[in-house]
C-alpha positions, -999 to 999 in steps of 0.1 A, spaced: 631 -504 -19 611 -482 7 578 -487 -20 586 -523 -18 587 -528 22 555 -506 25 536 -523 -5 545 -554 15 534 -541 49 502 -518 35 489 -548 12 490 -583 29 516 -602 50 507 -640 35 529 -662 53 544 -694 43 548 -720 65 576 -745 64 588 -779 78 624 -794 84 650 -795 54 656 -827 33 688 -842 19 679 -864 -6 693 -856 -44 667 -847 -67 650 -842 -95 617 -842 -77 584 -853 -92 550 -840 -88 531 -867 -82 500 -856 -75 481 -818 -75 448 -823 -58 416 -804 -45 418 -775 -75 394 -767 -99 405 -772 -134 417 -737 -135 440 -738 -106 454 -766 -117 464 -749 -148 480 -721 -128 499 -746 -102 509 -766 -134 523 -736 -152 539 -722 -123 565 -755 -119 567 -756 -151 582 -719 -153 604 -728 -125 623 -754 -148 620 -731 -179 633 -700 -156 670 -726 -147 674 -741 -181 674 -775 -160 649 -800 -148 642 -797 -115 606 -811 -114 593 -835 -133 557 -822 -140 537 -843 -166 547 -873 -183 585 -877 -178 594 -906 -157 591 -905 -120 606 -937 -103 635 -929 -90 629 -887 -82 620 -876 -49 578 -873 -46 562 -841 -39 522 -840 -39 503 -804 -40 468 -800 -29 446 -771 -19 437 -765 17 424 -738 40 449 -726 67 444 -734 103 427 -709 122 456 -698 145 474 -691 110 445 -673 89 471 -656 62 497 -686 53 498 -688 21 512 -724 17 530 -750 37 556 -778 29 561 -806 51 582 -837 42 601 -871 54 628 -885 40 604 -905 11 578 -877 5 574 -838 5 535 -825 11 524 -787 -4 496 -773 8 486 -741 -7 458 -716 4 424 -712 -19 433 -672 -10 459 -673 -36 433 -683 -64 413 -649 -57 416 -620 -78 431 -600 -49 462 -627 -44 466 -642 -80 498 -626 -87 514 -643 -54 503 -682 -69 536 -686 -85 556 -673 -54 540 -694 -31 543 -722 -54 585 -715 -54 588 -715 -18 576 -744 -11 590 -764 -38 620 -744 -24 613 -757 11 608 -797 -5 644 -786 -23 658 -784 15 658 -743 14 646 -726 51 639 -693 54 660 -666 48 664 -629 69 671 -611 35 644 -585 32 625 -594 -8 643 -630 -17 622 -654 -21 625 -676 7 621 -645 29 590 -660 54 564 -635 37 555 -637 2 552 -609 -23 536 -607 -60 560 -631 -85 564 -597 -106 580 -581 -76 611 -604 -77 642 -592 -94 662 -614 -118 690 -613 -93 664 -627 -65 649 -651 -86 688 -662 -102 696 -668 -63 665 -685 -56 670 -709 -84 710 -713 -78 702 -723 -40 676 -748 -50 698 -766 -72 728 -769 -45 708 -777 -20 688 -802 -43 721 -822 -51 713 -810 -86 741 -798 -111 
């Protein structure tokens, strides 16, 4: 745990920003992933996708699968703000619509490996998640590399999604 808490400090703190929760019952569709290069749409696209391979359930409904009655999320790429240089990605939403933005940092060699984390959070965030004080879980308000998560942080990650996501 101490390796994990220093690699954390030593290596990066990205931060992800959030907005307010949501109530509305999902599944949520992507309806829209703009601004990326072929390539990094690839890697966002794969990245939900694991997300409803990694429950068993649908959760998202990424490509093809019909969308009129879920609860819209749109990702696009987009440098931070200045007074926020690291955040790694931000979710903001309304009662109809849930907005990701996600940093071009996390397409560079250096940050690859935190794409899918980032990419969790915030859908987590869309789901109605906040952040949480628990030191390594995934809605913790700095991000590590996906491979750092346990099964057991990813298995509660997933299990608070779908409660607070209305879904079953």
């Amino acid at each position: 745990m101490l390796e994990r808490v220093f690699g954390l400090m030593t290596v990066v703190f990205l931060f992800v920003g959030c907005a307010k929760m949501r109530t509305e019952p999902w599944p949520a569709a992507i309806v829209s992933i703009s601004g990326f290069s072929s390539e990094e749409e690839t890697s966002v696209r794969s990245a939900l996708t694991d997300l409803n391979q990694s429950s068993g359930k649908i959760a998202l409904l990424v490509e093809g699968e019909s969308a009129k009655s879920a609860f819209p999320i749109s990702i696009s790429k987009r440098e931070p703000p200045p007074d926020a240089p690291n955040r790694a990605g931000l979710s903001t939403f309304d009662e109809i619509h849930c907005a990701i933005e996600i940093s071009p940092k996390v397409f560079t060699v250096t940050y690859q490996s935190y794409l899918k984390s980032v990419i969790w959070h915030e859908v987590g965030h869309c789901g109605g998640l906040v952040h949480t004080t628990k030191l390594g879980a995934l809605m913790y308000p700095t991000t590590e590399p996906f491979f750092d998560y346990s099964k057991g942080d990813l298995s509660d990650f997933l299990a608070a999604l779908f409660s607070a996501a209305g879904l079953k």
